[in-house]
PDB file of N, CA, C and O in Angstrom:
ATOM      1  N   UNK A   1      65.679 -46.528 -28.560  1.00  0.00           N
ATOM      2  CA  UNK A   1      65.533 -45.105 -28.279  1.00  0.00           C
ATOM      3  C   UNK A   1      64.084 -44.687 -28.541  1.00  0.00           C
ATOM      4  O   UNK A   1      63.644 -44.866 -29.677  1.00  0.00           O
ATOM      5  N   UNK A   2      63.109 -44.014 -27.368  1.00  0.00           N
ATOM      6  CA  UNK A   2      61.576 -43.668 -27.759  1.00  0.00           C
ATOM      7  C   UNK A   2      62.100 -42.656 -28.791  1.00  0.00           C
ATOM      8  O   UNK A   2      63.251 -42.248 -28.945  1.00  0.00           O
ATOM      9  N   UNK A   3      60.735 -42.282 -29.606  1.00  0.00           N
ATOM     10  CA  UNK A   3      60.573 -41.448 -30.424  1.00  0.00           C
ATOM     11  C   UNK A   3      60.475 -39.927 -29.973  1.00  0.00           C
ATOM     12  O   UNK A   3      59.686 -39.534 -29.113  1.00  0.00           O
ATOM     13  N   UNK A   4      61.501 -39.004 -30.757  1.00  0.00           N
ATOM     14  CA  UNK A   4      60.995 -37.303 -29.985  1.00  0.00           C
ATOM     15  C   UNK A   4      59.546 -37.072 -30.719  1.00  0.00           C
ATOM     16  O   UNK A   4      58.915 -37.578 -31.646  1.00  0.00           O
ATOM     17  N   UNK A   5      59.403 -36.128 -29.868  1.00  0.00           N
ATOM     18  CA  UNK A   5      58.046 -35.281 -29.781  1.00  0.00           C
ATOM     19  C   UNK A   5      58.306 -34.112 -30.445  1.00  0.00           C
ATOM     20  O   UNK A   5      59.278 -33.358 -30.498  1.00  0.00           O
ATOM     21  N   UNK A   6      57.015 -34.138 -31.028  1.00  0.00           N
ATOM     22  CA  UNK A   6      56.878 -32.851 -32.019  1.00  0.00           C
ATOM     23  C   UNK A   6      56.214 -31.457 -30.507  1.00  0.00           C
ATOM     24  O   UNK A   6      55.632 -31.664 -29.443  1.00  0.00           O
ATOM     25  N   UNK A   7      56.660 -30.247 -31.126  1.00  0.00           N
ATOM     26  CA  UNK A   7      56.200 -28.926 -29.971  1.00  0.00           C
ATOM     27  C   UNK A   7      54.432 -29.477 -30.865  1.00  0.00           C
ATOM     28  O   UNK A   7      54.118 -29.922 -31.969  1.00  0.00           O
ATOM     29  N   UNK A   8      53.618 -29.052 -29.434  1.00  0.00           N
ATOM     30  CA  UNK A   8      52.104 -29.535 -30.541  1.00  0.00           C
ATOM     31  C   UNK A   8      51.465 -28.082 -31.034  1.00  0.00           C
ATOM     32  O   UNK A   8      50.494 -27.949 -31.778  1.00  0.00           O
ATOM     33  N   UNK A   9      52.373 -26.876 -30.341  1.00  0.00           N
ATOM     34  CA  UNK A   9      51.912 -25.762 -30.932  1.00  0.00           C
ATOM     35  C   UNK A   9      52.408 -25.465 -32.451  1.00  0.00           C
ATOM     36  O   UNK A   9      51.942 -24.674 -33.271  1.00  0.00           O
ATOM     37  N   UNK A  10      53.498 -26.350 -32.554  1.00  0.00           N
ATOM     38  CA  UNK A  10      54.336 -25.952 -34.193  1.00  0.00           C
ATOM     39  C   UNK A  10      53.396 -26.613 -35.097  1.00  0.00           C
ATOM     40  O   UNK A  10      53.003 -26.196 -36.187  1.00  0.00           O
ATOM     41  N   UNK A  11      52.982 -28.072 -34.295  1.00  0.00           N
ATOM     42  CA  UNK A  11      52.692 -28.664 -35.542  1.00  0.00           C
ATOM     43  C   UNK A  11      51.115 -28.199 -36.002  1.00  0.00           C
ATOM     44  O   UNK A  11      50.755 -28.472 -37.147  1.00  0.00           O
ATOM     45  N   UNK A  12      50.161 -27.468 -35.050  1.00  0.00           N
ATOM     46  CA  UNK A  12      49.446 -26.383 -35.505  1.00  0.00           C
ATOM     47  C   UNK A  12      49.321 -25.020 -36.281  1.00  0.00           C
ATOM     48  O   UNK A  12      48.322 -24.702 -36.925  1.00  0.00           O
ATOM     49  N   UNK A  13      50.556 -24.184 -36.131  1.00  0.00           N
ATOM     50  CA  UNK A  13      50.725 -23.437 -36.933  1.00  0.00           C
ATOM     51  C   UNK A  13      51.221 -23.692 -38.097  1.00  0.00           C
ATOM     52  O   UNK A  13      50.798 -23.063 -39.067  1.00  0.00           O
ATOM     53  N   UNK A  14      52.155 -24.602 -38.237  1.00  0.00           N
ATOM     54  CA  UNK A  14      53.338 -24.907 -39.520  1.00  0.00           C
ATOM     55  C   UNK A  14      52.993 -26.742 -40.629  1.00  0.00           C
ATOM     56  O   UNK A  14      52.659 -27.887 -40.321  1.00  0.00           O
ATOM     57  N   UNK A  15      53.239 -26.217 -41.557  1.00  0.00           N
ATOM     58  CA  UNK A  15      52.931 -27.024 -42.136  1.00  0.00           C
ATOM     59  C   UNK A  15      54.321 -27.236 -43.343  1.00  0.00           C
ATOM     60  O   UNK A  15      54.614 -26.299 -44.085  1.00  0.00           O
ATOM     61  N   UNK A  16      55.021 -28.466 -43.394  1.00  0.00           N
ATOM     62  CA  UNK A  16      56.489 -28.111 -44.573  1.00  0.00           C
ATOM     63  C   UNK A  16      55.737 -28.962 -46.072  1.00  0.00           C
ATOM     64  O   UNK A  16      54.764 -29.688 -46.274  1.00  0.00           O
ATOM     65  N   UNK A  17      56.765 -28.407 -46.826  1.00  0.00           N
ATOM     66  CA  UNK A  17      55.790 -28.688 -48.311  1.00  0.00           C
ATOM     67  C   UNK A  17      57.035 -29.833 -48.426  1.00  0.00           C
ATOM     68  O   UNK A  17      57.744 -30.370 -47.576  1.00  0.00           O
ATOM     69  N   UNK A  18      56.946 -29.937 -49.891  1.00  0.00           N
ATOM     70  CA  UNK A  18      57.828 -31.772 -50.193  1.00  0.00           C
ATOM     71  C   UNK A  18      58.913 -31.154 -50.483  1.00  0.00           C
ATOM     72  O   UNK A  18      59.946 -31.770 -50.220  1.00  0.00           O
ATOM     73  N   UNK A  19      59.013 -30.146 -50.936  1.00  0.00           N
ATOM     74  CA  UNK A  19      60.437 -29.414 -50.904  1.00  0.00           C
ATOM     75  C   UNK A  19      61.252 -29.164 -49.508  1.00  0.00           C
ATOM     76  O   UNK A  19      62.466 -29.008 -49.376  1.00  0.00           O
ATOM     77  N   UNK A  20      60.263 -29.169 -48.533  1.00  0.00           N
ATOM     78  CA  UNK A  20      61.016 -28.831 -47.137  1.00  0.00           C
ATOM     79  C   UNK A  20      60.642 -27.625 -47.131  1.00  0.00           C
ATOM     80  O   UNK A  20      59.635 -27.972 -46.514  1.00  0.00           O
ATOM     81  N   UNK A  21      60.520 -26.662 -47.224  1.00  0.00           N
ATOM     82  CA  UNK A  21      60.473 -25.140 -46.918  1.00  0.00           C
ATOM     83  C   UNK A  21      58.878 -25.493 -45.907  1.00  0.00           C
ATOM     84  O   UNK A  21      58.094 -26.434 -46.029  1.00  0.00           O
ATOM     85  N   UNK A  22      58.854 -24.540 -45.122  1.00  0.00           N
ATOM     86  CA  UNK A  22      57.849 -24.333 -43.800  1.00  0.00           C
ATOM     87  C   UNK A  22      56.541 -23.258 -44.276  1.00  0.00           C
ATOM     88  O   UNK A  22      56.798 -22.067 -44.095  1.00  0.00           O
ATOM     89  N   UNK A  23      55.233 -23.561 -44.838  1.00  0.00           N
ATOM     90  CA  UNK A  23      54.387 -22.721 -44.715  1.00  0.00           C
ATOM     91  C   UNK A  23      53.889 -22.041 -43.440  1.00  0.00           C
ATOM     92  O   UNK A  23      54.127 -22.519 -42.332  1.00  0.00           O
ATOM     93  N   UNK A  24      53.196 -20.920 -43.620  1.00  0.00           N
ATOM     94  CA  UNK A  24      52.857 -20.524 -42.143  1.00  0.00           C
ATOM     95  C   UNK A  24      51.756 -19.097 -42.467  1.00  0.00           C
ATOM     96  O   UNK A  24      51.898 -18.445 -43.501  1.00  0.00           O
ATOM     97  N   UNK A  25      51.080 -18.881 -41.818  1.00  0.00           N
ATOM     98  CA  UNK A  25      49.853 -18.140 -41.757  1.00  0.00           C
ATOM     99  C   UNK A  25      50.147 -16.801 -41.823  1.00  0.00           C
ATOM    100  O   UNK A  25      50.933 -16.356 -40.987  1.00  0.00           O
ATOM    101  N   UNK A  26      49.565 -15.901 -42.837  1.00  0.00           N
ATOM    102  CA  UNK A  26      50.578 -14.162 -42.843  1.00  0.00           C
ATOM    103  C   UNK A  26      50.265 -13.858 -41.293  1.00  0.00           C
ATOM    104  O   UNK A  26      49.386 -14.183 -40.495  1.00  0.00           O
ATOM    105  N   UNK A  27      51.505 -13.019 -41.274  1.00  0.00           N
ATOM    106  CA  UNK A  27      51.000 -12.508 -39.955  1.00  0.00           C
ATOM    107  C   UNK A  27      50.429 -10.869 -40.170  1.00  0.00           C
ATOM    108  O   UNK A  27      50.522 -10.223 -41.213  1.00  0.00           O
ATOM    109  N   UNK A  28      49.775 -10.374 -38.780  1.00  0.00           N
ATOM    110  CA  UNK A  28      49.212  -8.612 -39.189  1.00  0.00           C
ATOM    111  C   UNK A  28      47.999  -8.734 -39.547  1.00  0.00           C
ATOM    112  O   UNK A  28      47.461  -7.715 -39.980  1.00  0.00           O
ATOM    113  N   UNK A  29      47.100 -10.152 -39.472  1.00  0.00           N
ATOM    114  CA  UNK A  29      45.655  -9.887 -39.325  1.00  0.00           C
ATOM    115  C   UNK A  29      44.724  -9.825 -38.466  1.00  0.00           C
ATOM    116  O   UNK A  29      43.557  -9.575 -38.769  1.00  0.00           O
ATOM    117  N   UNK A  30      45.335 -10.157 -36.709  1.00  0.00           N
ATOM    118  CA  UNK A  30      44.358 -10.247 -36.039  1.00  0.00           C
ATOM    119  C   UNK A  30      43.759  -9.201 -35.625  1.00  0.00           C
ATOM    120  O   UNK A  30      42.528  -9.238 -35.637  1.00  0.00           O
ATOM    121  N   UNK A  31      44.486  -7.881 -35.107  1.00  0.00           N
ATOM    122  CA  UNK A  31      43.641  -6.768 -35.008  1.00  0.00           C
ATOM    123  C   UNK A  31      43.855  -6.017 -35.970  1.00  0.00           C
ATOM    124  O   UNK A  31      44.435  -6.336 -37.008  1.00  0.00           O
ATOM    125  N   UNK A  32      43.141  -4.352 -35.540  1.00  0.00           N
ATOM    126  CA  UNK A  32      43.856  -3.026 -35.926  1.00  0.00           C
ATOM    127  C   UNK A  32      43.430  -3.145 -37.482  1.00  0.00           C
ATOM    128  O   UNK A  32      44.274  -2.834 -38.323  1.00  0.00           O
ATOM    129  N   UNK A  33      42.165  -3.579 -37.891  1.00  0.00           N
ATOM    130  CA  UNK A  33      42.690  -3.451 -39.504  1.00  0.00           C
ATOM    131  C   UNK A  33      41.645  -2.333 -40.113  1.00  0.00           C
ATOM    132  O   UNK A  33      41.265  -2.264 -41.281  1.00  0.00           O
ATOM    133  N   UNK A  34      41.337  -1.609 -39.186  1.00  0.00           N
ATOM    134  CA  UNK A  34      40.749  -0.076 -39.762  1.00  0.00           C
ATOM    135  C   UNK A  34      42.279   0.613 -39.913  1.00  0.00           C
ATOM    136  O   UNK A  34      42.286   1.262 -40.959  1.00  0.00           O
ATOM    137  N   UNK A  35      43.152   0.666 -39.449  1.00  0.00           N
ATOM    138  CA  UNK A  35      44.279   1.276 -40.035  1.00  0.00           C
ATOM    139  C   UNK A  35      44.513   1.036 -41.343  1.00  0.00           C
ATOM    140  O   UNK A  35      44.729   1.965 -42.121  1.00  0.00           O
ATOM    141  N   UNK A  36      44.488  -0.887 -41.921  1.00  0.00           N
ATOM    142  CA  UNK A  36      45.187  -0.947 -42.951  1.00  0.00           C
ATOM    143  C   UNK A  36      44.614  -0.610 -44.262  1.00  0.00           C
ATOM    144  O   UNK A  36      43.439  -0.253 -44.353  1.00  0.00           O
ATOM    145  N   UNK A  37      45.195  -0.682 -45.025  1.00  0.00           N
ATOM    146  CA  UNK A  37      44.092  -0.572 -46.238  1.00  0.00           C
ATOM    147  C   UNK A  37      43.814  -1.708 -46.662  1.00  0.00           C
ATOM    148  O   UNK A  37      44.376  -2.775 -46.413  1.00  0.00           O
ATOM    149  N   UNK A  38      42.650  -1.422 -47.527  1.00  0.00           N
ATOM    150  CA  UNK A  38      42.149  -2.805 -48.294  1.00  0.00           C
ATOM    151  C   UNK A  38      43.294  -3.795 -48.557  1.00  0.00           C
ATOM    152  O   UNK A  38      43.498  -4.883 -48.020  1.00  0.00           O
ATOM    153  N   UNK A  39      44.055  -3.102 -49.595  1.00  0.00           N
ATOM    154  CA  UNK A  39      44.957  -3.899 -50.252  1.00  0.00           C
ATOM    155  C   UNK A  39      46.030  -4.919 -49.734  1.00  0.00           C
ATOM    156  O   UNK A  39      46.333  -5.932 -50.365  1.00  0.00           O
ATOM    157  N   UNK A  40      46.409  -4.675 -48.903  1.00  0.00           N
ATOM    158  CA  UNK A  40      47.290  -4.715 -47.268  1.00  0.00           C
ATOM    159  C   UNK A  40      46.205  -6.181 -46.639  1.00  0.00           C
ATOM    160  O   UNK A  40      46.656  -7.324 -46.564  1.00  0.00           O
ATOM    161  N   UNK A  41      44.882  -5.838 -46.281  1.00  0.00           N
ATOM    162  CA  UNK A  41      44.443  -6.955 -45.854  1.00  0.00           C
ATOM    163  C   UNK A  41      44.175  -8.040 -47.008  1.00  0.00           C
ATOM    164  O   UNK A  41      44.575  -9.163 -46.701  1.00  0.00           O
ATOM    165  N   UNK A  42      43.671  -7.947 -48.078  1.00  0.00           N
ATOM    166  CA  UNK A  42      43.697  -8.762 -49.238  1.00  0.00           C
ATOM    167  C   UNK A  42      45.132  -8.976 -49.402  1.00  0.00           C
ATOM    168  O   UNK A  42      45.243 -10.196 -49.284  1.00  0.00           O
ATOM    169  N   UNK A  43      46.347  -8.469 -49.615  1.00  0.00           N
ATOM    170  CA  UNK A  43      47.280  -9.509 -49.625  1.00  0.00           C
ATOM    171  C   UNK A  43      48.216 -10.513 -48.722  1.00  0.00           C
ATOM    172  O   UNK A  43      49.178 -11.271 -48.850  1.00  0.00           O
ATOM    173  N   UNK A  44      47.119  -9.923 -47.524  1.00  0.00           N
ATOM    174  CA  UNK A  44      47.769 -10.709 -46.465  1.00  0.00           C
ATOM    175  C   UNK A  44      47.032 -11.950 -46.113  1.00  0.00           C
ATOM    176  O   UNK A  44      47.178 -12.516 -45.030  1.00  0.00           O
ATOM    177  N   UNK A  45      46.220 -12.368 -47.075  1.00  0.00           N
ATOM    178  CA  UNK A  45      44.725 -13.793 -47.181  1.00  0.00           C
ATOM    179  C   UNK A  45      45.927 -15.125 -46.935  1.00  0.00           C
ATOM    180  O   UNK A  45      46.872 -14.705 -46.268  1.00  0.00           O
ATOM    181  N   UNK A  46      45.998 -15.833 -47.123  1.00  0.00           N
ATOM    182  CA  UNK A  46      46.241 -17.159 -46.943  1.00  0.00           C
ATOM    183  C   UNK A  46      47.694 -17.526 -46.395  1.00  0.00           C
ATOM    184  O   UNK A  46      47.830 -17.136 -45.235  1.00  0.00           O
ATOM    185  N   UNK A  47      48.720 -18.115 -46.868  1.00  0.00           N
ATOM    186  CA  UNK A  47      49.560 -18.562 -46.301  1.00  0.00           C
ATOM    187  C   UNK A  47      51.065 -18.240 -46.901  1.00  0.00           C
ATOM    188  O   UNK A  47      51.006 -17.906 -48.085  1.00  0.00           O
ATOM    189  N   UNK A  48      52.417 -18.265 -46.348  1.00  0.00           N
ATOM    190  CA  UNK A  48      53.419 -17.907 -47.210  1.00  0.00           C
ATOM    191  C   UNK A  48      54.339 -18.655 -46.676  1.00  0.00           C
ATOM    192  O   UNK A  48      54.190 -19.435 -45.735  1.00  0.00           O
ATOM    193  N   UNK A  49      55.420 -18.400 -47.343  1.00  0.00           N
ATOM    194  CA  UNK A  49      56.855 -19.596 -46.565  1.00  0.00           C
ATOM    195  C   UNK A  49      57.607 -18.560 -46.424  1.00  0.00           C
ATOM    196  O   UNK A  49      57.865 -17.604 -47.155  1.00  0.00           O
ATOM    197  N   UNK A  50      58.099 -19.042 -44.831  1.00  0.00           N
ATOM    198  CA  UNK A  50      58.952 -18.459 -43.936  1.00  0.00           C
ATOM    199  C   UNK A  50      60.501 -18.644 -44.582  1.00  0.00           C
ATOM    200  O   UNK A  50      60.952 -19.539 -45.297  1.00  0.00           O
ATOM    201  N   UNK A  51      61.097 -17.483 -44.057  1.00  0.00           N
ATOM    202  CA  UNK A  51      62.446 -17.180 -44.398  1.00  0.00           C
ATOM    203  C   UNK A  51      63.240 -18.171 -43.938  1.00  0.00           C
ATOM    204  O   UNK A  51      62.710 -18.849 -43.057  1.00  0.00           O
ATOM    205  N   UNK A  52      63.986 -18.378 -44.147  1.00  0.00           N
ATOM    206  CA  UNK A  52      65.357 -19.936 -43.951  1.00  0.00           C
ATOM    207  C   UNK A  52      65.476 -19.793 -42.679  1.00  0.00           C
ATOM    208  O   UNK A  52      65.334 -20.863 -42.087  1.00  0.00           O
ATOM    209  N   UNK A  53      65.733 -18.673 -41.842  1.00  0.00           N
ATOM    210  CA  UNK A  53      66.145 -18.738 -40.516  1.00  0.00           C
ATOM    211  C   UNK A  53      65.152 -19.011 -39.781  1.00  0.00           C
ATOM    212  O   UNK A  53      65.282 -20.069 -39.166  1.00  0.00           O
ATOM    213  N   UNK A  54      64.105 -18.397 -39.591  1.00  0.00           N
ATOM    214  CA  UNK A  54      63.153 -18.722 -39.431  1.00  0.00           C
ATOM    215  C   UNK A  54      62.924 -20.359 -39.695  1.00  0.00           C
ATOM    216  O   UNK A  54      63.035 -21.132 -38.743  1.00  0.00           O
ATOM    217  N   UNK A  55      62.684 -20.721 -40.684  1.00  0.00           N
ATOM    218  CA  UNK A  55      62.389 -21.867 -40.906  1.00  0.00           C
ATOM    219  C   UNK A  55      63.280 -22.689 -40.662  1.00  0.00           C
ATOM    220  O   UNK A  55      63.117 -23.835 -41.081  1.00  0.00           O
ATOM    221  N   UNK A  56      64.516 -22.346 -39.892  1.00  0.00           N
ATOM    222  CA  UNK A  56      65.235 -23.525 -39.179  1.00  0.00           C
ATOM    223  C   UNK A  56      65.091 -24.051 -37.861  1.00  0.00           C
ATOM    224  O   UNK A  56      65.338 -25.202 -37.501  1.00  0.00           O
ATOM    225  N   UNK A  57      64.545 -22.827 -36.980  1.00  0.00           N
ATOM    226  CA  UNK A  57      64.224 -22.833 -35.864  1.00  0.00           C
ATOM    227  C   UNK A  57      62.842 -23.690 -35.896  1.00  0.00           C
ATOM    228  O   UNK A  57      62.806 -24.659 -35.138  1.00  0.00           O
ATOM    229  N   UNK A  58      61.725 -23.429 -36.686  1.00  0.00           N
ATOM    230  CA  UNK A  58      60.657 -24.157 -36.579  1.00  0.00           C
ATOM    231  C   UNK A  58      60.734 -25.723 -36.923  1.00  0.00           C
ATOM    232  O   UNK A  58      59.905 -26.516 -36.477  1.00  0.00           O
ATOM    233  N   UNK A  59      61.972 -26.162 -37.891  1.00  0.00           N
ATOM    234  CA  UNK A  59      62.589 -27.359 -38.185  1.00  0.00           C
ATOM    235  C   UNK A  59      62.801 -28.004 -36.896  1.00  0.00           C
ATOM    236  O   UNK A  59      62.692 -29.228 -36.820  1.00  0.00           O
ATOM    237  N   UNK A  60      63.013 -27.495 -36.159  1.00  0.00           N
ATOM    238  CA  UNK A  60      63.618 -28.215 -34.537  1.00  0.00           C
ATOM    239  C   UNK A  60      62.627 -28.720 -33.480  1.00  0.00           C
ATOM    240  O   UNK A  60      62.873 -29.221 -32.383  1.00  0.00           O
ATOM    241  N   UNK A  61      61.357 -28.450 -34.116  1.00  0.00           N
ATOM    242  CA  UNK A  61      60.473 -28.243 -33.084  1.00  0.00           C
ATOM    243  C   UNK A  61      59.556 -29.684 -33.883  1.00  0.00           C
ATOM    244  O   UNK A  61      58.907 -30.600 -33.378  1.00  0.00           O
ATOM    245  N   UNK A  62      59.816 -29.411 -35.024  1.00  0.00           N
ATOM    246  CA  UNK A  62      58.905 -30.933 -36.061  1.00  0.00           C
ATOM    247  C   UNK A  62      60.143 -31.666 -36.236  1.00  0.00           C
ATOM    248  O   UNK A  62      60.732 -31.283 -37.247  1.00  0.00           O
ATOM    249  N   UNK A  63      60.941 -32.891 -35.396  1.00  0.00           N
ATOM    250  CA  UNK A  63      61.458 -33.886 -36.122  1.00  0.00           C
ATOM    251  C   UNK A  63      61.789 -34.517 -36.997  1.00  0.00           C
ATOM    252  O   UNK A  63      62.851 -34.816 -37.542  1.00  0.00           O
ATOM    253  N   UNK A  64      60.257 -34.814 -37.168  1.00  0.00           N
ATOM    254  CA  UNK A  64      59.892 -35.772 -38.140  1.00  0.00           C
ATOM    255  C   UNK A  64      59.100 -34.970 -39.332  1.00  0.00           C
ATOM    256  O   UNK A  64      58.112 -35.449 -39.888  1.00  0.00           O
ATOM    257  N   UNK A  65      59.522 -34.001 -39.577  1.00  0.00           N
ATOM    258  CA  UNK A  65      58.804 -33.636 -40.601  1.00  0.00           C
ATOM    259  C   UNK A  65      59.608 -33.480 -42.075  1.00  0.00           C
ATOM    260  O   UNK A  65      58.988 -33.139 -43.083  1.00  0.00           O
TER     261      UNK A  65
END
Protein backbone atom coordinates (compact mmCIF):
# COMPACT_ATOMS: atom_id res chain seq x y z
CA UNK A 1 0.00 0.00 0.00
CA UNK A 2 1.85 3.65 -1.11
CA UNK A 3 2.08 5.96 1.65
CA UNK A 4 -0.88 8.87 2.21
CA UNK A 5 -0.02 12.32 1.76
CA UNK A 6 0.06 14.90 4.12
CA UNK A 7 -2.47 18.37 2.85
CA UNK A 8 1.07 20.53 2.31
CA UNK A 9 -0.95 23.54 3.43
CA UNK A 10 -1.58 21.79 7.05
CA UNK A 11 1.69 20.75 7.38
CA UNK A 12 2.66 24.59 7.07
CA UNK A 13 0.39 26.00 9.35
CA UNK A 14 0.19 23.17 12.10
CA UNK A 15 2.59 21.77 14.04
CA UNK A 16 1.42 18.62 16.95
CA UNK A 17 3.45 18.58 20.21
CA UNK A 18 4.43 14.88 21.82
CA UNK A 19 1.31 15.00 23.61
CA UNK A 20 -0.65 15.13 20.29
CA UNK A 21 -2.56 18.31 20.73
CA UNK A 22 -2.11 20.65 17.33
CA UNK A 23 -0.27 24.10 17.74
CA UNK A 24 -1.30 26.80 15.40
CA UNK A 25 -0.67 30.56 14.84
CA UNK A 26 -3.27 33.13 16.88
CA UNK A 27 -5.49 34.16 14.59
CA UNK A 28 -6.79 38.31 14.27
CA UNK A 29 -3.38 39.61 13.30
CA UNK A 30 -3.24 40.21 9.80
CA UNK A 31 -5.15 43.35 9.39
CA UNK A 32 -7.29 46.07 11.10
CA UNK A 33 -5.06 46.45 14.14
CA UNK A 34 -5.61 50.28 14.64
CA UNK A 35 -8.92 49.04 16.01
CA UNK A 36 -7.32 46.72 18.52
CA UNK A 37 -5.71 47.66 21.47
CA UNK A 38 -2.29 47.17 22.49
CA UNK A 39 -3.06 44.51 24.77
CA UNK A 40 -5.21 42.42 22.31
CA UNK A 41 -2.22 42.55 19.83
CA UNK A 42 0.49 41.60 22.49
CA UNK A 43 -1.56 38.72 23.53
CA UNK A 44 -2.18 37.53 20.39
CA UNK A 45 2.14 37.11 19.71
CA UNK A 46 3.00 33.56 19.13
CA UNK A 47 1.23 30.37 19.00
CA UNK A 48 -1.70 28.38 20.90
CA UNK A 49 -3.39 24.88 20.73
CA UNK A 50 -6.44 24.44 18.96
CA UNK A 51 -9.62 23.17 20.48
CA UNK A 52 -10.21 19.20 20.16
CA UNK A 53 -12.59 19.65 17.33
CA UNK A 54 -10.76 21.60 15.61
CA UNK A 55 -7.83 19.66 16.17
CA UNK A 56 -9.45 16.59 14.84
CA UNK A 57 -10.17 17.81 11.60
CA UNK A 58 -6.54 19.08 11.17
CA UNK A 59 -5.50 15.36 12.47
CA UNK A 60 -6.88 14.09 9.06
CA UNK A 61 -5.02 16.11 6.95
CA UNK A 62 -1.31 15.02 8.84
CA UNK A 63 -1.37 11.11 8.87
CA UNK A 64 1.56 10.65 10.02
CA UNK A 65 1.83 12.95 12.55
Amino acid sequence: MPKMKTKSGAKKRFKLTASGKVKAGQAGKRHGMIKRSNKQIRNLRGTDTLSSPDARTVKKYMPYG
